[in-house]
C-alpha positions as CSV (number, residue, x, y, z in Angstrom):
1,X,41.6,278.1,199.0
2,X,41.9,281.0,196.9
3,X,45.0,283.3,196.1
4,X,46.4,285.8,198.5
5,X,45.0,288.6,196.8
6,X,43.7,291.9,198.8
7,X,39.8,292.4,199.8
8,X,39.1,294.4,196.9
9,X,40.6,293.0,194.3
10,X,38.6,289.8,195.3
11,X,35.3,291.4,195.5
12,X,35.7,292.9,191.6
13,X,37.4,289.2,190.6
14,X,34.1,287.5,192.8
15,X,31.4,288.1,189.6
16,X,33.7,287.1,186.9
17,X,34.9,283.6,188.9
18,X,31.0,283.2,189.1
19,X,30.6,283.2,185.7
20,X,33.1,281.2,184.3
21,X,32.1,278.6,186.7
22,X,29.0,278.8,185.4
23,X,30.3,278.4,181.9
24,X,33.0,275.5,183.0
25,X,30.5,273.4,184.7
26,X,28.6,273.2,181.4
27,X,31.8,272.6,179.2
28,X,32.7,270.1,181.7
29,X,29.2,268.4,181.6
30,X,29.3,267.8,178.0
31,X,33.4,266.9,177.7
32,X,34.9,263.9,178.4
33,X,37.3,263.2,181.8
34,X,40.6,261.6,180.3
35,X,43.9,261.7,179.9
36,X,43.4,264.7,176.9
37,X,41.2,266.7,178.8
38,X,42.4,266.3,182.4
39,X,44.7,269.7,182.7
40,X,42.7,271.6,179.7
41,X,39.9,273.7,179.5
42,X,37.9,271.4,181.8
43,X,40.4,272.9,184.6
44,X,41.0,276.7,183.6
45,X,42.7,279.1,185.5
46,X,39.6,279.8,187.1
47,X,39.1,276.6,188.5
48,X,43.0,277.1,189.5
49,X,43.2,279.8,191.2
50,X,40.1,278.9,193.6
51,X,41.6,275.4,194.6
52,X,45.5,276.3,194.8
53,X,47.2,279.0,197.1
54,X,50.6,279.1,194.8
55,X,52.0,277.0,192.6
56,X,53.5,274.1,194.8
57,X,57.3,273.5,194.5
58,X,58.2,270.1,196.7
59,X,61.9,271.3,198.6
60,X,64.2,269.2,197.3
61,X,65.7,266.9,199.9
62,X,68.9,264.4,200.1
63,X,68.4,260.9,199.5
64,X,68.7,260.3,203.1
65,X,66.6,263.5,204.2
66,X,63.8,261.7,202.0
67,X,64.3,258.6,203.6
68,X,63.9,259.4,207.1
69,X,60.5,261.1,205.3
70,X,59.4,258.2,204.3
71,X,60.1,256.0,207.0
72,X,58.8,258.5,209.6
73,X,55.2,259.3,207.4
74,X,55.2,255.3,207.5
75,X,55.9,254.6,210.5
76,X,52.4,257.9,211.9
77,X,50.2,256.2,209.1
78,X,50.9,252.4,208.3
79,X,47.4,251.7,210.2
80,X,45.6,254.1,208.0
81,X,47.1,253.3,204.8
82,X,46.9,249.7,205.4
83,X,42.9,250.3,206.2
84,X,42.7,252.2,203.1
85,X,44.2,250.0,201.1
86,X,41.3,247.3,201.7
87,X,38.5,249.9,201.0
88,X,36.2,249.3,198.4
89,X,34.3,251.9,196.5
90,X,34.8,255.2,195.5
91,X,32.7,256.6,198.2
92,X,34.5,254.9,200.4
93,X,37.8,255.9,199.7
94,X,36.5,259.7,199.4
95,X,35.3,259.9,203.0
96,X,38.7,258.1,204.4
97,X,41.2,260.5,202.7
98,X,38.9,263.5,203.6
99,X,39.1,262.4,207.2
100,X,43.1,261.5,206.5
101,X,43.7,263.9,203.7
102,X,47.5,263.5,204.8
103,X,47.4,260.1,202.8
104,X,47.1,262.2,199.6
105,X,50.9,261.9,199.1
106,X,53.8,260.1,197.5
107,X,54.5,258.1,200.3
108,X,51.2,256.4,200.3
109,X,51.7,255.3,197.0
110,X,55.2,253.5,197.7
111,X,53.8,252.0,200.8
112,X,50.6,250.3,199.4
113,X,53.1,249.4,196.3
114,X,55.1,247.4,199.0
115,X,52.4,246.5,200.6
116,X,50.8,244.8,197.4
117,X,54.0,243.0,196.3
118,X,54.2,241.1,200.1
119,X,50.1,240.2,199.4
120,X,51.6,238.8,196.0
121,X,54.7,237.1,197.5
122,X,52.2,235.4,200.3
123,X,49.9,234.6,197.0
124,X,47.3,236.3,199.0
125,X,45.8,237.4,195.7
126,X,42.2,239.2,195.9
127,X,44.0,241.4,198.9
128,X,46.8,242.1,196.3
129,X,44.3,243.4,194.1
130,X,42.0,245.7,196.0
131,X,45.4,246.8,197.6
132,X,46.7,247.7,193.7
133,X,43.4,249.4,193.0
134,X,43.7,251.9,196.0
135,X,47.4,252.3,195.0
136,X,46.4,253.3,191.1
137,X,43.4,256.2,192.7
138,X,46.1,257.6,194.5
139,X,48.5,258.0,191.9
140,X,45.7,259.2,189.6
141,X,44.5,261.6,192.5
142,X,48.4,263.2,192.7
143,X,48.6,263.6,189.2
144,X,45.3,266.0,189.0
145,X,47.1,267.6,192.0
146,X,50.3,268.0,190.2
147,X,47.8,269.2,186.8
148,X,46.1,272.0,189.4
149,X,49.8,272.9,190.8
150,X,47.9,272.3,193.9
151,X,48.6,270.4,197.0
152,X,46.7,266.9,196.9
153,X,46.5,266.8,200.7
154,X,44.1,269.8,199.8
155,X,40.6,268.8,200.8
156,X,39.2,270.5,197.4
157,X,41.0,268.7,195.2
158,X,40.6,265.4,196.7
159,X,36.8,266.8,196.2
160,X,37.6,267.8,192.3
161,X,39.3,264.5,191.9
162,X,36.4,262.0,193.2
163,X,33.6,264.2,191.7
164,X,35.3,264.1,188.1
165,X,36.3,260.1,188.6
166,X,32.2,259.5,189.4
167,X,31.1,261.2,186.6
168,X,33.9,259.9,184.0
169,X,33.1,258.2,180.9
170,X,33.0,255.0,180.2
171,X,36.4,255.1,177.8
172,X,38.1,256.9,181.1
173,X,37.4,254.0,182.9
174,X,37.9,251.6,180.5
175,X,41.5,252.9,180.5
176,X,41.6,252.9,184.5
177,X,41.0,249.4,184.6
178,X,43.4,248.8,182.4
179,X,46.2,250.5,183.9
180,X,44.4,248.9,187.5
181,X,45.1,245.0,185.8
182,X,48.4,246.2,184.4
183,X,49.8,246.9,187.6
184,X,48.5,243.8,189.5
185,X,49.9,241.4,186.7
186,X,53.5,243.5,187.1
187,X,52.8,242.7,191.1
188,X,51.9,239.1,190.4
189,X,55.3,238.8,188.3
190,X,57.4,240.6,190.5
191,X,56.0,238.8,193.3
192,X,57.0,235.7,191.9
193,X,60.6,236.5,190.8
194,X,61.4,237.8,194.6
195,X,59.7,234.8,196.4
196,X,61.7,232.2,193.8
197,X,65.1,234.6,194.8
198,X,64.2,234.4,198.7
199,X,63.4,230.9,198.6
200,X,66.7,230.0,196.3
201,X,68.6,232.4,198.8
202,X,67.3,230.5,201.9
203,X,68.7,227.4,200.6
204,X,71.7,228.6,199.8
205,X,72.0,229.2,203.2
206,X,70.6,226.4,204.7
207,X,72.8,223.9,202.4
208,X,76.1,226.1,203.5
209,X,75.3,225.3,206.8
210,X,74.9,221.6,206.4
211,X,78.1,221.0,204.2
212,X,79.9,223.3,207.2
213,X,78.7,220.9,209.5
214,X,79.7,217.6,207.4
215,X,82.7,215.8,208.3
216,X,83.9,215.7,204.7
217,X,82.3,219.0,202.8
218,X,79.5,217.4,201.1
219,X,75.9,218.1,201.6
220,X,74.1,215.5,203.1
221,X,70.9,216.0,201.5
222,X,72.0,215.8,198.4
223,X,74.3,212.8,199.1
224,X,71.0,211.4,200.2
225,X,68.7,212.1,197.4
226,X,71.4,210.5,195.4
227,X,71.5,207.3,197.2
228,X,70.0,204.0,194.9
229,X,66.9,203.2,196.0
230,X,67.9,200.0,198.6
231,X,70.2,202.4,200.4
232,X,67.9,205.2,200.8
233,X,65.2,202.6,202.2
234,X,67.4,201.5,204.5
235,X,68.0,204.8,206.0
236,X,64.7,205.4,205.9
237,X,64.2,202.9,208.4
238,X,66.9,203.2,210.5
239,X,68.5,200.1,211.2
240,X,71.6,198.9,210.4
241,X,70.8,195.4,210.0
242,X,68.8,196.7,207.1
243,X,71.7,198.4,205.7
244,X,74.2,195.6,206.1
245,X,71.5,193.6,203.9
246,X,72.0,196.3,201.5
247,X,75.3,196.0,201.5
248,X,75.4,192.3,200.9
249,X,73.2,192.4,198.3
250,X,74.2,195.4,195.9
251,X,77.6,195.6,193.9
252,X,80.5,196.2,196.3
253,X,82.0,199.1,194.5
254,X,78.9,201.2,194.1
255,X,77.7,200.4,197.8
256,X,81.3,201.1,198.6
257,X,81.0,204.4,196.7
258,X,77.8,205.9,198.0
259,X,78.6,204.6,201.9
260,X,81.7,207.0,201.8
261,X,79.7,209.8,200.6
262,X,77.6,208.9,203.3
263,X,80.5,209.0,206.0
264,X,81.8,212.4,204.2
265,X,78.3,213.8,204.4
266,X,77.8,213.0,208.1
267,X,74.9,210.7,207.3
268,X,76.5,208.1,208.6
269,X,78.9,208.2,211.9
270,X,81.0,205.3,212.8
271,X,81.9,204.5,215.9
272,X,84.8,206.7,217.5
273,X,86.2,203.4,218.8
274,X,85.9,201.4,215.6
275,X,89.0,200.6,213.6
276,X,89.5,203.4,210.9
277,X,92.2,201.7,209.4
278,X,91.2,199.9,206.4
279,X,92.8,197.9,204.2
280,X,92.0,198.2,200.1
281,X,90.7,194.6,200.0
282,X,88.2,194.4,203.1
283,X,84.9,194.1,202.3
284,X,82.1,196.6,202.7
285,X,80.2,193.6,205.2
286,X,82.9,193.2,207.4
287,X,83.7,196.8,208.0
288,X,79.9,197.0,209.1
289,X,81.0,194.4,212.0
290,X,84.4,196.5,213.0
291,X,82.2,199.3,213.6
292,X,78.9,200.6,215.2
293,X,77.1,203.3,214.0
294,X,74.5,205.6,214.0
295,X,72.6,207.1,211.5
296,X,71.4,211.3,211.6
297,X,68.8,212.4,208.7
């Protein structure tokens, strides 16, 4: 798109555009596409004024006027971005954001970051990556925007931008794989650090719930994987007879010991018609006959 200028003034400026081109093209043939040039001489004010209508100024927005943004451009596009985020090629990617040229945008780059970190968190890996990749071209593709102070979503410089990344040298790219890897390690890490924190905060939960439920506030699994070996057998199995053995066989006061963390726990349930009232010198085998019980794991 070119400037809003009047006929005439467009018709004298039409020669001279041709000619820089003509001289730009060349320049551009024979300099390298990187992070010095991009924003230089290889895009004059020539090239400028031909892809931009005016030098774009986002309208600055609340936090929560951005936020229904977001959420609305996610909510019109998550099918496309999520398809583009699985393309492979440059080609590819060219022909799907000149179809969709609305993806050329911040938001896109915030969703397929999301997106990427729940691949990582799944350890879905190689869909992490490709999704990374897509998420690196756009950023790279809104930064020659923001170079042009043109719009991205501007079919010419999605153009510009996949016609200079083709033709870029090797060093260019070297450096776009490596900011490409950087990002999917950060992922990878990240990934890992909110899946340990959701899997530590489920537990949290889940071992609140079981002490809340436990007749004496102690958590029954751990009461269990603290149990000595005969004891936790014998649960295993389910039968009290088994348990009794136990009982009979191991020292009274550590049986004694881990059976009332049992009780407390909710492990073990004695019967609501057995005699609670114990006296200091009955032994763990006879309270096993005052009482019936039931064992929940």
């Amino acid at each position: 798109m070119k400037l809003e200028l009047e006929k005439d003034e467009i018709k004298k400026q039409e020669e001279e555009y041709r000619k820089k081109e003509a001289e730009i093209a060349e320049k551009e043939r024979l300099e390298p596409w990187n992070v010095d040039t991009i924003g230089h001489e290889a895009f004059s004010t020539s090239r400028i004024n031909k892809i931009s209508d005016k030098k774009y100024e986002p309208p600055k927005m609340t936090e929560e006027e951005e936020g229904a943004r977001m959420k609305a451009f996610f909510a019109a596009n998550e099918d496309l971005l999520k398809e583009f985020g699985a393309l492979k090629g440059l080609d590819a990617s060219e022909k799907f954001l000149l179809e969709h040229p609305q993806l050329a945008s911040d938001f896109s780059a915030s969703f397929l970051t999301i997106e990427a970190l729940n691949l990582a968190m799944e350890f879905k890996d190689e869909e992490m990556c490709q999704m990374a990749e897509q998420c690196v071209i756009i950023q790279y593709l809104l930064e020659l925007a923001k170079t042009l102070h043109a719009l991205a979503t501007n079919t010419n410089v999605i153009k510009n931008f996949f016609k200079k990344f083709k033709a870029a040298d090797p060093s260019y790219m070297k450096m776009f794989h490596q900011e490409v890897e950087g990002f999917r390690d950060r992922l990878r890490k990240r990934g890992k650090d909110k899946r340990e924190a959701a899997i530590a905060e489920y537990e949290a939960e889940e071992k609140a719930k079981r002490i809340a439920a436990s007749p004496g506030g102690l958590d029954p699994q751990e009461v269990y994987e603290s149990l000595p070996q005969p004891m936790r057998e014998a649960f295993d199995s389910q039968e009290v007879a088994r348990l009794q053995a136990v009982a009979e066989s191991m020292d009274r006061e550590v049986f004694a010991y881990h059976f009332q963390r049992c009780i407390d726990s909710g492990l073990w349930i004695p019967d609501a018609n057995a005699n609670k009232e114990k006296s200091e010198d009955t032994s763990v085998s006879s309270s096993h006959t005052q009482a019936e019980a039931t064992l929940e794991l």
